[in-house]
C-alpha positions as CSV (number, residue, x, y, z in Angstrom):
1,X,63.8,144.8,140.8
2,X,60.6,143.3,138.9
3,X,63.2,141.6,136.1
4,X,65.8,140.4,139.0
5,X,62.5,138.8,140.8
6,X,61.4,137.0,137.1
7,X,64.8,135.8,136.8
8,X,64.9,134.1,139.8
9,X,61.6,132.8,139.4
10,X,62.4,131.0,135.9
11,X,65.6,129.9,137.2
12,X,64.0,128.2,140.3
13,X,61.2,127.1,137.6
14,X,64.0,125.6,135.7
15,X,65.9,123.5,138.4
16,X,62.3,122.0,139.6
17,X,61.7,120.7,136.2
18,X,65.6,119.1,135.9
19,X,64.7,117.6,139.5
20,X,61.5,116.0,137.9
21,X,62.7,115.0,134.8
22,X,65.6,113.5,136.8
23,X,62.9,111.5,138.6
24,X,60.7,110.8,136.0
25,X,63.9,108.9,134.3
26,X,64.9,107.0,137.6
27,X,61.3,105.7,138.3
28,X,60.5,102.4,136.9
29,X,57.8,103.1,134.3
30,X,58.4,102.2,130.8
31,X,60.3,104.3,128.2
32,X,57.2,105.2,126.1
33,X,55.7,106.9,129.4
34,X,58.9,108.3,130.9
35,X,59.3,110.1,127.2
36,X,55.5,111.3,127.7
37,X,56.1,112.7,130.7
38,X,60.0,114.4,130.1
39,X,58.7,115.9,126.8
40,X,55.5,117.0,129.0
41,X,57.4,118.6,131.7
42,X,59.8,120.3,128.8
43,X,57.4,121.5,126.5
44,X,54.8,123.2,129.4
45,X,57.1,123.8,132.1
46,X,54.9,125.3,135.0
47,X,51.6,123.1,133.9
48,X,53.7,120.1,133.0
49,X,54.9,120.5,136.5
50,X,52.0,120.6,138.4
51,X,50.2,117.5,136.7
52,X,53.7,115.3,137.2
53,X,53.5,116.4,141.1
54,X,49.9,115.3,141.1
55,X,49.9,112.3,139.0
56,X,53.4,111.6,137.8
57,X,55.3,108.4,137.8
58,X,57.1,107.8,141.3
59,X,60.7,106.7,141.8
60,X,61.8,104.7,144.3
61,X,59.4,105.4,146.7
62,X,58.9,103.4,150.2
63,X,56.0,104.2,152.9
């Protein structure tokens, strides 16, 4: 049970940090910052996740 449970954490680990890298790309920043952030999010995946959802580059955003 305990490796089926860490398998489905990474794997839901791994499709949030597609779904931010996907939006780091389609926000309008420049490409030296969207590359600071991608190779953020790749290279510490849970911490590089939690600083892009607190101060990460937004997308097309309207409020």
């Amino acid at each position: 049970m305990g490796s089926t449970f860490n398998s489905l954490v990474g794997l839901i680990i791994l499709a949030l940090d597609i779904w931010a890298i996907l939006n780091v790309i389609k926000s309008g920043n420049e490409v030296g910052s969207k590359v600071l952030w991608i190779l953020l999010i790749a290279l510490l995946p849970v911490v590089g996740l939690v600083i892009w959802a607190i101060a990460g580059p937004r997308g097309n955003v309207r409020i």
